[in-house]
C-alpha positions as CSV (number, residue, x, y, z in Angstrom):
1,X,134.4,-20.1,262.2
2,X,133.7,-19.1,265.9
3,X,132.8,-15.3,267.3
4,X,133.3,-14.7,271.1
5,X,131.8,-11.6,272.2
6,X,133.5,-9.5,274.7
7,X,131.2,-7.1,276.2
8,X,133.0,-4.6,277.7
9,X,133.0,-1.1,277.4
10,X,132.8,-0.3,274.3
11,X,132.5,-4.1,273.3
12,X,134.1,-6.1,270.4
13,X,134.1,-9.5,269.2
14,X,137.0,-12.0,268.8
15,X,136.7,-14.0,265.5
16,X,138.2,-17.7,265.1
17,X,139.0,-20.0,262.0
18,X,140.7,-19.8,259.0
19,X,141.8,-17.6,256.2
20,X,141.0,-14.2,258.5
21,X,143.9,-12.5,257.2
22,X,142.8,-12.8,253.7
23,X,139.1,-11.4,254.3
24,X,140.3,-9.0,257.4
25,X,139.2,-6.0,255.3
26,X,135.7,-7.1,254.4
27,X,135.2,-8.3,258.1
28,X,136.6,-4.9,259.5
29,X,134.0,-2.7,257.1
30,X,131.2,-4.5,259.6
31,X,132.8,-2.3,262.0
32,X,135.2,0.3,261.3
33,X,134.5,2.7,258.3
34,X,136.9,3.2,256.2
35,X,139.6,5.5,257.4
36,X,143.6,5.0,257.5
37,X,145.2,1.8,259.1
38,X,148.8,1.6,260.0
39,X,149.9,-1.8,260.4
40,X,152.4,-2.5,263.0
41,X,154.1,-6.0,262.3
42,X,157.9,-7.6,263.1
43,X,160.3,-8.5,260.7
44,X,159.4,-12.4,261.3
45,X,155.4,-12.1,260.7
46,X,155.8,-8.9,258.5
47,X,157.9,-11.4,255.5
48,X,154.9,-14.2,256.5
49,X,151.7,-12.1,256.4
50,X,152.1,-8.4,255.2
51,X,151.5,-7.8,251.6
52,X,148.1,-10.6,252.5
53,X,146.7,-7.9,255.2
54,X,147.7,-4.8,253.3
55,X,146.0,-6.1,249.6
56,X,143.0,-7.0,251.9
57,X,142.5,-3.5,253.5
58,X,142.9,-1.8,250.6
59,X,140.7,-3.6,248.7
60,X,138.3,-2.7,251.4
61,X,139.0,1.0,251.0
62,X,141.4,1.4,253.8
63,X,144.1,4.0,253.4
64,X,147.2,1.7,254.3
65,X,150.8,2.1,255.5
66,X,152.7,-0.3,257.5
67,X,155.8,-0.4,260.4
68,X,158.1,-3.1,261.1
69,X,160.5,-3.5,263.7
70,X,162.6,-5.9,264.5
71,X,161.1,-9.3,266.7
72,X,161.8,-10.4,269.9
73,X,160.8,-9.7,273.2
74,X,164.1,-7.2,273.7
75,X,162.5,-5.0,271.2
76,X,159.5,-4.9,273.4
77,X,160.9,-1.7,275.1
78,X,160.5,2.4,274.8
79,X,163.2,2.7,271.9
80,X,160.3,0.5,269.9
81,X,157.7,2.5,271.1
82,X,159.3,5.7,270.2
83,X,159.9,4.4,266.8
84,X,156.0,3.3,266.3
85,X,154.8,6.8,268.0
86,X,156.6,8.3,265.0
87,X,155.8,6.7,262.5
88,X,152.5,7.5,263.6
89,X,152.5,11.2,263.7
90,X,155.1,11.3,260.3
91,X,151.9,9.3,258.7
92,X,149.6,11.8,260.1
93,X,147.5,9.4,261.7
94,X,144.1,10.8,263.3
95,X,141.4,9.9,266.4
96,X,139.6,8.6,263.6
97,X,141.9,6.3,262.1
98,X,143.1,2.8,263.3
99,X,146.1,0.7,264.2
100,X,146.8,-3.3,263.4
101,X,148.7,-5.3,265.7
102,X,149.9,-7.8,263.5
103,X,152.1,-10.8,265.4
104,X,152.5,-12.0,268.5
105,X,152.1,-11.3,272.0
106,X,155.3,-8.9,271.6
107,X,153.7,-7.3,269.1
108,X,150.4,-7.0,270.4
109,X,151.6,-5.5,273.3
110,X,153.2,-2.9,271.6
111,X,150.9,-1.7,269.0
112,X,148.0,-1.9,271.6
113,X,150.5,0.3,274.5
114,X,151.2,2.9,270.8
115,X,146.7,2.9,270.3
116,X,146.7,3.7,273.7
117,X,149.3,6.6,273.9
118,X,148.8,8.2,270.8
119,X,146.6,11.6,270.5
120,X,145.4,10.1,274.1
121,X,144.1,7.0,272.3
122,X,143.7,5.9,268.7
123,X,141.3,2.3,267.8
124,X,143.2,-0.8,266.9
125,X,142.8,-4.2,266.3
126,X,144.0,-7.5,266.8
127,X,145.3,-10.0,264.7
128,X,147.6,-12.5,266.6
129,X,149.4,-14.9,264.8
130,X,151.0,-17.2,267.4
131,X,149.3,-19.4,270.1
132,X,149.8,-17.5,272.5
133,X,148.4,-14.4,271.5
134,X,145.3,-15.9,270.2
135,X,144.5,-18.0,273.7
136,X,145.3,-14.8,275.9
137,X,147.3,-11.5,274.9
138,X,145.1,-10.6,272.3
139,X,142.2,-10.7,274.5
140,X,141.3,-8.1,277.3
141,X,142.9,-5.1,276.4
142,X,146.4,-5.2,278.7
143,X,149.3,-3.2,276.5
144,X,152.7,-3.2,277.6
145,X,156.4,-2.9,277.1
146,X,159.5,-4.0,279.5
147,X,161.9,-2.2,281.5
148,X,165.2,-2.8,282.6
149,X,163.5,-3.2,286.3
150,X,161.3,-6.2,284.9
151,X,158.5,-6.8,282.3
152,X,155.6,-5.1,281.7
153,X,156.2,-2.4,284.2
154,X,154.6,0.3,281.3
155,X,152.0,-0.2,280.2
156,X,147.6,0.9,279.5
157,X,144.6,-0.9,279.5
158,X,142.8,-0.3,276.2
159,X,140.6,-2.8,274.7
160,X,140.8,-3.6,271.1
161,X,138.2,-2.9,268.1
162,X,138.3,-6.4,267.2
163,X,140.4,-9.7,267.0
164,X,140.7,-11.5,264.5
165,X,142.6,-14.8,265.1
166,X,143.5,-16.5,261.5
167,X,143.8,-20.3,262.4
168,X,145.5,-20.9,259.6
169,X,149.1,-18.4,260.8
170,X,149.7,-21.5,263.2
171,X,150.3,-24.2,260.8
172,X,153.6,-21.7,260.1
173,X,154.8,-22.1,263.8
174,X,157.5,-24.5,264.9
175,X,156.7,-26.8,267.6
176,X,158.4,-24.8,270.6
177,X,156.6,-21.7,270.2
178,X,153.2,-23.9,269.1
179,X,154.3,-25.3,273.0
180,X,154.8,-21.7,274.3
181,X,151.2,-20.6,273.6
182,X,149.9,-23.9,274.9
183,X,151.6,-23.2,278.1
184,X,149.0,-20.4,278.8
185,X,146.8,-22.8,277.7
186,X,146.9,-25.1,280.9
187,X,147.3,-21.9,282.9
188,X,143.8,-21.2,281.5
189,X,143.0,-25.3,281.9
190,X,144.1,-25.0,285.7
191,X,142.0,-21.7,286.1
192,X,138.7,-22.7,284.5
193,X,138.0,-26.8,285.7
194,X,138.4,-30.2,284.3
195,X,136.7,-29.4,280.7
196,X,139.6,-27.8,279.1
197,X,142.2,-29.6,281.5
198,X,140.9,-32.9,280.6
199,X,141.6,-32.0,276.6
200,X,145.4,-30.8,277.8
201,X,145.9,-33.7,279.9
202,X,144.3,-36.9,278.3
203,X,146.6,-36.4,274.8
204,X,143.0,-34.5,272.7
205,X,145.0,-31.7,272.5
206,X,146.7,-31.7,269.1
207,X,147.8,-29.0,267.0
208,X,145.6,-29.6,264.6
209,X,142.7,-29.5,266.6
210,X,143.8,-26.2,268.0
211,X,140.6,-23.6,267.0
212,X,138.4,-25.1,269.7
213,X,141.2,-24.9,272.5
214,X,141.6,-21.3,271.3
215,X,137.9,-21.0,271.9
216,X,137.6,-22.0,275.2
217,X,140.2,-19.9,276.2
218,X,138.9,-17.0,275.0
219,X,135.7,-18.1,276.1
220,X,136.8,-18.2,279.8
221,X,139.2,-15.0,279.7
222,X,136.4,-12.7,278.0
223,X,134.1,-13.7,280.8
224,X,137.0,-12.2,283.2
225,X,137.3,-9.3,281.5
226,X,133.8,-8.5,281.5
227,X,133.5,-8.8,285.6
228,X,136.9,-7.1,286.2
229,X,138.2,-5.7,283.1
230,X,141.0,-3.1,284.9
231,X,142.4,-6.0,287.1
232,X,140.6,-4.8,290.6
233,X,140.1,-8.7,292.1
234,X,139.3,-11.4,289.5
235,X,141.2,-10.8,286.8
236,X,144.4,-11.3,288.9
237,X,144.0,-14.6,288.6
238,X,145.0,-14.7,284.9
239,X,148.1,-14.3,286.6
240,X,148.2,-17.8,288.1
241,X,152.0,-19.0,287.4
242,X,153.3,-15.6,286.3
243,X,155.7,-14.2,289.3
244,X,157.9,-17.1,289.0
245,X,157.6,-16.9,285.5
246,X,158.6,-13.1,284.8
247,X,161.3,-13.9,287.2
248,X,162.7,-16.5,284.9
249,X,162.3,-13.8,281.7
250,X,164.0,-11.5,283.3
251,X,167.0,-14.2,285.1
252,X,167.8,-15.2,281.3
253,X,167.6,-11.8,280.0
254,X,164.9,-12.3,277.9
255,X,165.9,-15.3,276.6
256,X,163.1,-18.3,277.6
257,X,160.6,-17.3,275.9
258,X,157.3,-16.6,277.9
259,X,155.3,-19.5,277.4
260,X,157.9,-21.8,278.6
261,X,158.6,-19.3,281.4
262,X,154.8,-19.2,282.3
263,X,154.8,-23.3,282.1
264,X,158.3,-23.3,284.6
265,X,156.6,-20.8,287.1
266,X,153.1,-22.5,286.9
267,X,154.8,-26.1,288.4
268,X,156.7,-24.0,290.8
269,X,153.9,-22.3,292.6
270,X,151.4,-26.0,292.2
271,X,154.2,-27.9,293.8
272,X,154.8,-25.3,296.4
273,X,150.4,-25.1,296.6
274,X,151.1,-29.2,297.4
275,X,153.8,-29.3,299.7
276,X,152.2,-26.2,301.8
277,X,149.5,-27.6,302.2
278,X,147.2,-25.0,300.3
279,X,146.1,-27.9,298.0
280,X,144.5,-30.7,299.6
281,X,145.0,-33.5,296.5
282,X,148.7,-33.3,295.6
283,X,148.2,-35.4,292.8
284,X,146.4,-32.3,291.3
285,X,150.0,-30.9,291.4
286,X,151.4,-34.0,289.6
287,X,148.5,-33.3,286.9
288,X,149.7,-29.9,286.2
289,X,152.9,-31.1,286.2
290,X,152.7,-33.8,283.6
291,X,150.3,-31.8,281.6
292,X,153.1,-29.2,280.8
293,X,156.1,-31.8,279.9
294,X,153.6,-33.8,278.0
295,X,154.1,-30.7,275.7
296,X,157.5,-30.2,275.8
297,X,157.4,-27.6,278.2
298,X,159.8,-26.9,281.2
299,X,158.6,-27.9,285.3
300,X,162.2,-26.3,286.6
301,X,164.2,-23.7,286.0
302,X,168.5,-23.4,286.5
303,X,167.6,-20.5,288.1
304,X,167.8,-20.7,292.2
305,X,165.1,-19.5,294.9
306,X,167.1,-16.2,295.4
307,X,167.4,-15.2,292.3
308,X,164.0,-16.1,291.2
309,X,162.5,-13.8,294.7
310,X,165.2,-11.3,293.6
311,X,163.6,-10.5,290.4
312,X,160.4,-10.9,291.6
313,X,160.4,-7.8,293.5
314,X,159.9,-5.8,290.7
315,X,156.9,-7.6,289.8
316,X,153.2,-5.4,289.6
317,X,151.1,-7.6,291.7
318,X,153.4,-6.1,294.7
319,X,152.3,-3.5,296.8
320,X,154.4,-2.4,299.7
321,X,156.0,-5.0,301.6
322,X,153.3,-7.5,300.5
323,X,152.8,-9.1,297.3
324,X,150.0,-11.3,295.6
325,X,150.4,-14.4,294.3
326,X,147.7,-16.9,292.5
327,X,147.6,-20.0,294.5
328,X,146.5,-23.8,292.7
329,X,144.0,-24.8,295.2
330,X,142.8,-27.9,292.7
331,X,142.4,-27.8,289.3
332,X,139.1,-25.3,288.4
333,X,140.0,-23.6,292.1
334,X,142.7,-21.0,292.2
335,X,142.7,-18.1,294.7
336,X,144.7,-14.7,295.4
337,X,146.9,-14.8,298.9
338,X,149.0,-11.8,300.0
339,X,152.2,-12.5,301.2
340,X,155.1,-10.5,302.7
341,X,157.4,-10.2,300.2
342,X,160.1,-11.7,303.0
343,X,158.1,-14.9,302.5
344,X,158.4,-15.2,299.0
345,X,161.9,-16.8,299.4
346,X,160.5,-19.5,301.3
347,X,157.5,-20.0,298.9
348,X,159.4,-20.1,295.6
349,X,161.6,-22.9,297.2
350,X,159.3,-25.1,298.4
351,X,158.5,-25.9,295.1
352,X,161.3,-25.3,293.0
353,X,162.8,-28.6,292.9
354,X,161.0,-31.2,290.8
């Protein structure tokens, strides 16, 4: 078992290892008093882990009552929202009650975006049950839904209560989406130097060894947050490999799953880093590369230049006719570099054939 702190304002710990689910209620009481919680799952995880995290926060003395909606990332939109938002008041939910996020990243995001909207701002907490969410969208506090423009474009910063990430929910996972959270992963390998890269790259990573990966990652991102929790400089640079990769989302209609679109979008932008000459070692490129198909995990996409820089337009990191994009410099070495948006054509090519 493994506790990160994450001290921002107010701070909360993330809590790693296994059977969290089970003991979530006693854990929370450290915490939270007892008061209601509303647990908002999908219909995937809700069958999986439900009845488990309901018995445990009642027998904690929670009040409990629970909303499911249906998964997948095109449910991650204001329809859903709406749906939770009423739930919420029909329950007669208060400042001083609490929400669950139950799930995955899509699930995260919108429990965390219905915290931060209801009566101004209600607590929640955390309780990813996929790769992904546990190495990065539980952590940090970014809520958010999609919109027909592009993904994410709603959304609140509101950090949670707590995490608790149950090691155990992975060993339910199929090996695509266990691939899918490690994409973000390397993102966090590339970011943060050759400790963590050398376990993605050199075969250590395993997915049964997976609670010290998450730990590291966590490790690195709450140490971001802390410096730049609303996203003013620093914290951009979670973003390394995203552009390209909301692109690809959006191209396939939500479709590719994120992960794989991250992984796709982070060999893009390293290979354009290479051949641009904004990375001095190309082979650092080729490392990154390899790294992500050694996991089963996509270095191209069908989709071409135009349409990619197309659907990129939308993206939040623009800002007039400039936007920012998280550049590979070597691996432990990324930076931010403002573009015009009339050269993201050109930058997205240069690296989009493998």
């Amino acid at each position: 078992m493994r506790t990160i702190p994450v001290n921002t304002n107010p701070p909360y710990a993330v809590t790693i290892g296994p059977g969290l689910l089970k003991d979530c209620g006693a854990r929370l009481r450290e915490t939270i008093p007892p008061c209601r919680m509303a647990v908002v799952t999908d219909s995937v995880v809700g069958a999986l882990y439900l009845e488990t995290v309901q018995e445990s926060l009642k027998a904690a003395g929670y009040g409990v009552s629970a909303c499911e909606f249906p998964a997948g990332e095109e449910n991650k939109n204001f329809h859903t929202l709406s749906d939770i938002l009423e739930f919420l008041a029909k329950e007669r939910l208060t400042r001083t009650d609490c929400l669950v996020a139950l799930g995955g990243g899509v699930v995260g995001d919108m429990a965390g975006f219905a915290a931060a909207c209801y009566l101004r701002g209600i607590r929640y907490v955390q309780m990813p049950t996929t790769l992904l969410a546990a190495v990065d969208s539980s952590v940090g506090g970014k809520t958010a839904i999609d919109l027909r423009a592009g993904k994410n474009l709603a959304g609140a910063f509101l950090q949670p209560a707590a995490v608790l990430c149950d090691t155990e929910c992975l060993n339910t996972l199929p090996q695509p989406v266990l691939a899918g959270g490690a994409a973000e992963a390397v993102k966090t390998a590339v970011l943060s130097g050759a400790g963590l890269f050398d376990r993605m790259e050199d075969g250590g990573f395993r997915f049964l060894e997976l609670e010290p990966v998450i730990a590291a990652c966590v490790q690195y991102k709450a140490g971001v947050v802390e410096r730049d929790e609303k996203e003013q400089g620093e914290r951009k640079l979670l973003n390394l490999g995203h552009t390209v990769g909301h692109a690809i989302e959006k191209c396939s209609g939500y479709t590719i799953p994120h992960g794989h679109a991250v992984a796709a979008g982070l060999a893009i932008i390293s290979r354009s880093a290479a051949r641009l000459g904004w990375m001095p070692e190309a082979r650092d490129a080729r490392r990154i590369c390899s790294a992500l198909a050694d996991l089963g995990l996509p270095v191209s996409t069908e989709f071409s230049p135009e349409a990619l820089a197309e659907a990129a337009l939308a993206d939040k990191k623009r800002a007039g006719d400039s936007i920012t994009i998280v550049v590979p410099k070597s691996i432990g070495a990324c930076e931010l570099m403002q573009i015009p948006v009339s050269e993201l054509l050109f930058v997205i090519g240069t690296g989009w054939e493998a």
